[in-house]
C-alpha positions as CSV (number, residue, x, y, z in Angstrom):
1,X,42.6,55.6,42.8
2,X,46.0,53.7,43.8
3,X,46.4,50.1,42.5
4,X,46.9,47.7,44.7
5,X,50.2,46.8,43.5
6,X,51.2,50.6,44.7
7,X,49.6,49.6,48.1
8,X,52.6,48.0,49.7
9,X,50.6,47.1,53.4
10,X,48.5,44.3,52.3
11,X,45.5,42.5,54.9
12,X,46.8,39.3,56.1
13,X,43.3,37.8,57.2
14,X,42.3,34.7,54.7
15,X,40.2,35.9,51.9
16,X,40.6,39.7,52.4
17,X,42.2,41.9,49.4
18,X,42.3,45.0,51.2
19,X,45.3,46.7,51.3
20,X,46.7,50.2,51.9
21,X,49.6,52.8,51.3
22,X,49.9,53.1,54.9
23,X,50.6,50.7,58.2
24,X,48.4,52.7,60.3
25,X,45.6,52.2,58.1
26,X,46.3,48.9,57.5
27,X,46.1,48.4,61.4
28,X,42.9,50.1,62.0
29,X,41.2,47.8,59.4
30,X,42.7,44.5,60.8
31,X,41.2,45.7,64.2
32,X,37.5,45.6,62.7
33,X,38.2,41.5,62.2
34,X,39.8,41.2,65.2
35,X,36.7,43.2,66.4
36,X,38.3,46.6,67.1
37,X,37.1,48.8,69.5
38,X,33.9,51.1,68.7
39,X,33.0,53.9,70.9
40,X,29.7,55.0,71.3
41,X,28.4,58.6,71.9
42,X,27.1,58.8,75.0
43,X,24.0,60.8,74.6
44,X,22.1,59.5,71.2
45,X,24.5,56.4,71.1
46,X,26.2,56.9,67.4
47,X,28.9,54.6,67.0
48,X,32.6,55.9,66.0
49,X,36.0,54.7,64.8
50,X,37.7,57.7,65.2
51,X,38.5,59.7,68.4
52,X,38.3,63.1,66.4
53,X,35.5,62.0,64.9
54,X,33.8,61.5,68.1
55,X,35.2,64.9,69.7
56,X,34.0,66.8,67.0
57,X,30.3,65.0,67.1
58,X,30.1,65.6,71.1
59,X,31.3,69.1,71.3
60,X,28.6,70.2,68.7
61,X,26.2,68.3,68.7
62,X,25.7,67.9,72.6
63,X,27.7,70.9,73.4
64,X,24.5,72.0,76.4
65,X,24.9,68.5,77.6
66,X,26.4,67.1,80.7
67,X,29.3,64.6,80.9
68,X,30.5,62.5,83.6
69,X,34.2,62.7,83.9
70,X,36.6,60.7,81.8
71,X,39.0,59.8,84.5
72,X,38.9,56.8,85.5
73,X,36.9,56.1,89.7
74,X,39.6,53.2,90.3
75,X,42.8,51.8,88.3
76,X,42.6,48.5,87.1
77,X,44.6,45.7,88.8
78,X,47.5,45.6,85.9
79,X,47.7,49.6,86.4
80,X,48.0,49.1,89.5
81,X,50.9,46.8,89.9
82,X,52.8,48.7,87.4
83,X,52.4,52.1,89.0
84,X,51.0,53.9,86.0
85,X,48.2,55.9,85.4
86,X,44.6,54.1,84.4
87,X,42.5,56.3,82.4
88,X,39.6,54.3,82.5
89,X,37.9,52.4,79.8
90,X,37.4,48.3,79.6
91,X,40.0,47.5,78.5
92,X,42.0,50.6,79.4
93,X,44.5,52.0,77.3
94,X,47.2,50.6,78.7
95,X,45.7,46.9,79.0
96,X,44.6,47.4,74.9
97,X,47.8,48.8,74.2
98,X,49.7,45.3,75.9
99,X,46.6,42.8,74.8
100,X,46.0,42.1,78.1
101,X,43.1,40.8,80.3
102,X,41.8,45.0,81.7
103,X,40.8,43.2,85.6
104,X,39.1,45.2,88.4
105,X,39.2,44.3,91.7
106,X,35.8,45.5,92.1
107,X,32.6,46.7,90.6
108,X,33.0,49.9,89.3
109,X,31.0,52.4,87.2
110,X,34.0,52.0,85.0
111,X,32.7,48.9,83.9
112,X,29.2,48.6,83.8
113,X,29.5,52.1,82.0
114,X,31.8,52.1,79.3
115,X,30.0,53.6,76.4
116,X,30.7,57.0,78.5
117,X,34.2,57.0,77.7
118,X,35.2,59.1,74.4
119,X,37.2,56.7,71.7
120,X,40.4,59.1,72.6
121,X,40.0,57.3,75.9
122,X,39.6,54.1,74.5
123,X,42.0,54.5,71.3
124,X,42.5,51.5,68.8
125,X,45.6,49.8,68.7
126,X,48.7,51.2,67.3
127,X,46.4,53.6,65.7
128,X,48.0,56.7,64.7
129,X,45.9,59.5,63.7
130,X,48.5,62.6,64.6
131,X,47.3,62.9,68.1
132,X,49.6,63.2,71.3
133,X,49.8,60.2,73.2
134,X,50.6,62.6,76.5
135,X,49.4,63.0,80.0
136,X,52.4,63.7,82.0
137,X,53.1,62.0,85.2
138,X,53.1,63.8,88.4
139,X,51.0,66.5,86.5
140,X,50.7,69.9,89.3
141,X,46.4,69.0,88.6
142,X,44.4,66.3,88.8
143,X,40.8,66.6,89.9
144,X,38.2,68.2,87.2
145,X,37.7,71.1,89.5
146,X,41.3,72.1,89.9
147,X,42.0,71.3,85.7
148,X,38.6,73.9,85.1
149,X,39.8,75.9,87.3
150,X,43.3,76.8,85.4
151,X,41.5,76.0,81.9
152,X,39.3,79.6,82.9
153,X,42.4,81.2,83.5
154,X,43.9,80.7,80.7
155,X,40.5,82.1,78.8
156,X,40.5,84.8,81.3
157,X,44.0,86.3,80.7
158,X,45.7,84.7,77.5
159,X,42.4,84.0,75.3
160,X,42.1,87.7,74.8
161,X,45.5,88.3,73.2
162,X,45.6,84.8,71.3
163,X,42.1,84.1,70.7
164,X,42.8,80.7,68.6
165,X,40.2,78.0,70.6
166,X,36.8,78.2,70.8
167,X,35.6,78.8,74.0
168,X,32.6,78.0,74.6
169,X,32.7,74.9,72.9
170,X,35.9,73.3,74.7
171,X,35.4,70.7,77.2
172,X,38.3,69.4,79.0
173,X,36.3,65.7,78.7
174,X,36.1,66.1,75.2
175,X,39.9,67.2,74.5
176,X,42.7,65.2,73.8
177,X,45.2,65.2,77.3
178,X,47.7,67.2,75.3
179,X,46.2,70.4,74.5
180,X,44.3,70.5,77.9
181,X,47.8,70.2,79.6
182,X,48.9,73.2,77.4
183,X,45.9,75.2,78.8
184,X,46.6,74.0,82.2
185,X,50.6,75.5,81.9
186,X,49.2,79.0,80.5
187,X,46.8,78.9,83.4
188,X,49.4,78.1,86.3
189,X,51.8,80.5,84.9
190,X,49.0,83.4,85.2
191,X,47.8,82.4,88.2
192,X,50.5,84.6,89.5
193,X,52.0,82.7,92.2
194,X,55.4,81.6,92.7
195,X,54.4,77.6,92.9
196,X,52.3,78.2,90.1
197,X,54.6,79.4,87.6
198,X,57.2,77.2,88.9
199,X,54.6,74.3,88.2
200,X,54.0,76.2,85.0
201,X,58.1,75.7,84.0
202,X,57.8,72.1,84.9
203,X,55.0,71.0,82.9
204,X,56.4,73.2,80.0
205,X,60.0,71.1,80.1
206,X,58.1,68.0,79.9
207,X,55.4,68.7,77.2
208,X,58.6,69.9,75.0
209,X,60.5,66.6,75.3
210,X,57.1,64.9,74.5
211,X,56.4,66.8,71.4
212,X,59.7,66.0,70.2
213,X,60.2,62.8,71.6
214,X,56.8,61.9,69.3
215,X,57.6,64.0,66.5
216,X,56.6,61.8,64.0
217,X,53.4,61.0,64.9
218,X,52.1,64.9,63.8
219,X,54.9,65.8,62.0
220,X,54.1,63.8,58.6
221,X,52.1,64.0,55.3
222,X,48.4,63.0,56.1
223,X,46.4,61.2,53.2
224,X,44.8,62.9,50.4
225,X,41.3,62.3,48.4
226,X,43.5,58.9,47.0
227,X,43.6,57.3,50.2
228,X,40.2,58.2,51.8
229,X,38.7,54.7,53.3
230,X,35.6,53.3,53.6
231,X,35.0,54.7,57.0
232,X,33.5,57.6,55.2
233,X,35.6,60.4,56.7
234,X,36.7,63.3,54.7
235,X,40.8,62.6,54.2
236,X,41.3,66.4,56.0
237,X,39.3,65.2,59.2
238,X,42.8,63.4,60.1
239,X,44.5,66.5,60.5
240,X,45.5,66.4,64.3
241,X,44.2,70.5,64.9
242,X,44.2,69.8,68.3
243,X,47.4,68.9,68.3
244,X,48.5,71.8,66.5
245,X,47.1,74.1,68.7
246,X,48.8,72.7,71.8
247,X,52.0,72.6,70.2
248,X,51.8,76.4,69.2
249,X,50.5,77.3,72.3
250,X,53.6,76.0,74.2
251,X,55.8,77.5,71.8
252,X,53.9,81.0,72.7
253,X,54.5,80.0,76.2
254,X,57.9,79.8,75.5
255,X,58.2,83.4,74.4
256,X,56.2,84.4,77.1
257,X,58.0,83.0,80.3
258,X,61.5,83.1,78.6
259,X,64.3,85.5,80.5
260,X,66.5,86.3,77.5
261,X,66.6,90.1,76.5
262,X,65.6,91.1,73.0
263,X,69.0,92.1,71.3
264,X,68.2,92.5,67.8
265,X,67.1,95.8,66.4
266,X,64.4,94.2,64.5
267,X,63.2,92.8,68.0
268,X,63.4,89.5,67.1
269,X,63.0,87.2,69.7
270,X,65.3,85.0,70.9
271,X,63.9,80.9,70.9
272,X,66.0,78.1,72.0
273,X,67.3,75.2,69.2
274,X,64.9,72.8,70.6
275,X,61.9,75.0,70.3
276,X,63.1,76.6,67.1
277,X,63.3,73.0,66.0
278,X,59.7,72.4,67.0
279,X,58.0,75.7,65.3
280,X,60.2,74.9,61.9
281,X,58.4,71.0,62.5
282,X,54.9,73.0,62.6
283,X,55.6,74.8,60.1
284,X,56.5,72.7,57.9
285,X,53.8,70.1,58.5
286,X,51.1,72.6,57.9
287,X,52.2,74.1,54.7
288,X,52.8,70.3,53.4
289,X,49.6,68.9,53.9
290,X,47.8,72.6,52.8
291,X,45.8,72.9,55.7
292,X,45.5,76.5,54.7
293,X,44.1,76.3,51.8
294,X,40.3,77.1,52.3
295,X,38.8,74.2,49.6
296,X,40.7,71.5,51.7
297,X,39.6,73.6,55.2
298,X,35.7,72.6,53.8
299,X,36.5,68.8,52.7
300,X,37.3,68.6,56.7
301,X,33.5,68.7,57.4
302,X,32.0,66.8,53.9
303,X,29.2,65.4,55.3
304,X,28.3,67.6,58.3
305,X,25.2,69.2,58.0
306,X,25.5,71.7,61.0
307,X,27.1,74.8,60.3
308,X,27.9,75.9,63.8
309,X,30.2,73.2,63.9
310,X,31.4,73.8,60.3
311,X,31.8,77.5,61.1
312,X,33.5,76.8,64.6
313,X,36.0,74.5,63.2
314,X,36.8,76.8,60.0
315,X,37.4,79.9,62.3
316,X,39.5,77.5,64.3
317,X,42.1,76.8,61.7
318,X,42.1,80.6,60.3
319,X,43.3,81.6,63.7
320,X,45.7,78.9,64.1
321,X,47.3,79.5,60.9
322,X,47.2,84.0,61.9
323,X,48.7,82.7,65.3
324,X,51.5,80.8,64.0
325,X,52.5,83.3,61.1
326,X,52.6,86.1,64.3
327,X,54.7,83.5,66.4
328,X,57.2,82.7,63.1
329,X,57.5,87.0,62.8
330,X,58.1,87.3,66.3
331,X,61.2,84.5,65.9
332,X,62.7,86.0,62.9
333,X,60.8,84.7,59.7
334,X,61.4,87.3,57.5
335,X,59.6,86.7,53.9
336,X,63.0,85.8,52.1
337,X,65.9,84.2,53.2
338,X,69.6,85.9,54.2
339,X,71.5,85.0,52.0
340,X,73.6,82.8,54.7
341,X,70.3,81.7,55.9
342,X,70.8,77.7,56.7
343,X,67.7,75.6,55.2
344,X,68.3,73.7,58.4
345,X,66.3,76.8,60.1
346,X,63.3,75.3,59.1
347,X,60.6,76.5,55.8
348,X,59.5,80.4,56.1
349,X,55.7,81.0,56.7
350,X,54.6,83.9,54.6
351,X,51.3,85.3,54.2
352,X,51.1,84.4,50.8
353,X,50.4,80.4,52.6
354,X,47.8,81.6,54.1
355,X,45.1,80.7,51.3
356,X,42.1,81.2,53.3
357,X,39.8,84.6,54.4
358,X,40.2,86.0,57.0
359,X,38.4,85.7,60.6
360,X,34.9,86.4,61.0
361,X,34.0,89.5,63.4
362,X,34.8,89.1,67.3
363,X,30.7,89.2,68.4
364,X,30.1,85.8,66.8
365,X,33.6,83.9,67.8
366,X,32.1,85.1,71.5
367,X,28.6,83.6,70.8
368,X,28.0,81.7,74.0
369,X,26.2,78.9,72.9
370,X,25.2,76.9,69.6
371,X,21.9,78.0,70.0
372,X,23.6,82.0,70.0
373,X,25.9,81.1,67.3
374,X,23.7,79.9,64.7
375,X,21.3,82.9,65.8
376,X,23.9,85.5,65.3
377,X,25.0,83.2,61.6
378,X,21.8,83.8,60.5
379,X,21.1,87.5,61.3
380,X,25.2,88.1,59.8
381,X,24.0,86.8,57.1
382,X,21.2,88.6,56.3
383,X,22.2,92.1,57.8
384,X,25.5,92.3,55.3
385,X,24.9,90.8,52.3
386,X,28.1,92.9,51.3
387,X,30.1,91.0,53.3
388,X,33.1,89.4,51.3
389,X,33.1,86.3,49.6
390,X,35.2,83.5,51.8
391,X,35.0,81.5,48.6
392,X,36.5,83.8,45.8
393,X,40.0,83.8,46.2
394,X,40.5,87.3,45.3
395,X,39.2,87.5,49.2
396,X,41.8,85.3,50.6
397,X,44.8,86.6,52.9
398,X,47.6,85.1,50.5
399,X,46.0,87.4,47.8
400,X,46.9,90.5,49.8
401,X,50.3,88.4,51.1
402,X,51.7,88.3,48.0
403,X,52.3,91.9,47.3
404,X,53.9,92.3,51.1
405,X,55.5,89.3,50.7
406,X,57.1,90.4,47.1
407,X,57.9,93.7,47.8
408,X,61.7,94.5,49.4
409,X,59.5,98.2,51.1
410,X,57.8,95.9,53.5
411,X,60.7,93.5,55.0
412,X,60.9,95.3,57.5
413,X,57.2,95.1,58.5
């Protein structure tokens, strides 16, 4: 454990000793004696600190259950006046975020209701947990309908060839705004309209300037076992995944609706600075906090009893971390560096990084419900008991990485 002489973020409440190695976390424990927010789940009415925490409770827990929508029925009277978006809440965000009084004009469900709002609606102050902070204004979609309706797209057309969410347990009310306005671009763009795409353009522009623009709110070193709190979450549960998988999802997208012709004979395709800029960022973010490594994959979920959402959330990563080595190929990230290679192009992903087994089969990643899933867990595992061994490392990708990744006969793969 750190002293607290390494702890340079001290609690300045009278009699407290508390301190911590970060501001952030110093933050969210000043809240709880200033009597932070706590968000309650809205079906058995568990209270939570954390917005992922609470996501991840919801979405497998309740995953059969019914929701009533997130946006907010009416804008507070300070969102109002400034012309900005109210999300709903009391306080709202954007009250909470300026400590002010969150006033509406009348009675709304808003208010008398607010345990219905998830804690990433509600988030406490300054808190930084990796997330997004990103619902772009003017979006082309606003109603739930319309948002579903280009959220089935996208797992209509572009969920078959990059099969990295689970599908039947997303819920646009449960998501962070971020990676639901990722699905919402794939979906416009495939929707195969003119407006759509152009919509599709737009939206992409502004989610890149916003992933930069807030760089280094995912793109930093997240705490280890030394750091855990008293909150009792597992250090890897602050691992912004959701996050990630937006951000590789636009940087697909980018591939995908880009005009410039493939010139190299290797067909390596052609990514502009910015976005080259943004996949090194990933990259590098991933591989330094070893969210690829399988035993740190499991801390995530210390303390979770169900395995659906322990499988779910495993397969999750695994596909993530396949997606975005296929992505870094695609761009030109060979296994070892030209010689005139600039280290300013970012760190290379090899297959050797990724220390975990591979992906389960494709019938139970389709399993339609919890119910299904844990079903179809239970018959896998008594049906092949020869199955391999996700725990031996001898089973692990990297294993099988290093001999591609060592050998000059296989550059060229």
């Amino acid at each position: 454990m750190f002293s607290s002489s390494s702890k340079p973020f001290p609690c300045q409440y009278p009699g407290c000793t508390s301190s911590y190695q970060r501001r952030e976390h110093l933050n969210r424990h000043e809240a709880q004696h200033r009597g932070g927010v706590v968000s309650a789940c809205p079906f058995c009415g568990k209270t939570f600190r954390r917005g992922d925490t609470l996501r991840r409770h919801v979405r497998h827990d309740h995953a059969d259950a019914e929701l009533e929508s997130v946006r907010a029925v009416q804008a507070c009277e300070g969102c109002r006046v400034a012309k900005v978006r109210c999300r709903g809440g009391v306080p709202c965000e954007q009250c909470q975020a300026k400590n002010r009084e969150c006033i509406f004009a009348q009675p709304s469900s808003t208010a008398s209701h607010p345990s219905h709002y998830p804690e990433d609606q509600q988030p406490e102050q300054e808190d930084n947990d990796g997330d997004m902070d990103i619902e772009p204004d003017n979006a082309p979609t606003s109603s739930t309908e319309k948002i579903q309706h280009y959220v089935h797209l996208y797992f209509s057309h572009f969920h078959t060839h990059w099969p990295i969410l689970h599908r039947h347990t997303f819920d646009i009310a449960h998501e962070p705004p971020f990676l639901v306005q990722a699905l919402i671009m794939v979906g416009l763009w495939v929707s195969g309209t003119v407006s759509g795409r152009e919509a599709a353009i737009e939206l992409h522009s502004k989610l890149g300037s916003s992933i930069l623009e807030q760089r280094s709110r995912w793109d930093r070193t997240f705490p280890d076992e030394r750091e855990q709190e008293e909150d009792g979450n597992a250090p890897a549960s602050r691992w912004p995944i959701a996050t990630y998988q937006g951000i590789l999802i636009y940087l697909i997208f980018s591939l995908i609706s880009s005009k410039a012709r493939i010139e190299s004979l290797d067909l390596t395709l052609s990514i502009s600075p910015s976005d080259r800029t943004i996949l090194s960022a990933l990259t590098g973010t991933c591989l330094r906090n070893n969210i690829f490594y399988y035993p740190r994959m499991l801390e995530r979920y210390l303390g979770v009893n169900d395995i659906t959402c322990i499988w779910v959330g495993v397969e999750e990563i695994k596909r993530l971390g396949l997606a975005l080595y296929k992505v870094s190929r695609l761009c030109g990230g060979h296994s070892n560096r030209d010689e005139n290679q600039s280290e300013e192009d970012g760190p290379v992903f090899r297959l050797s990084d990724l220390q975990l087994p591979a992906p389960d089969s494709r019938h139970l990643w389709d399993a339609a419900s919890n119910a299904e899933l844990s079903r179809l867990l239970q018959m896998d595992g008594c049906t092949r008991p020869g199955r391999l061994d996700g725990s031996q490392e001898a089973n692990w990708i990297s294993n099988f990485g290093q001999v591609i990744d060592a050998s000059m006969e296989f550059q060229w793969i």
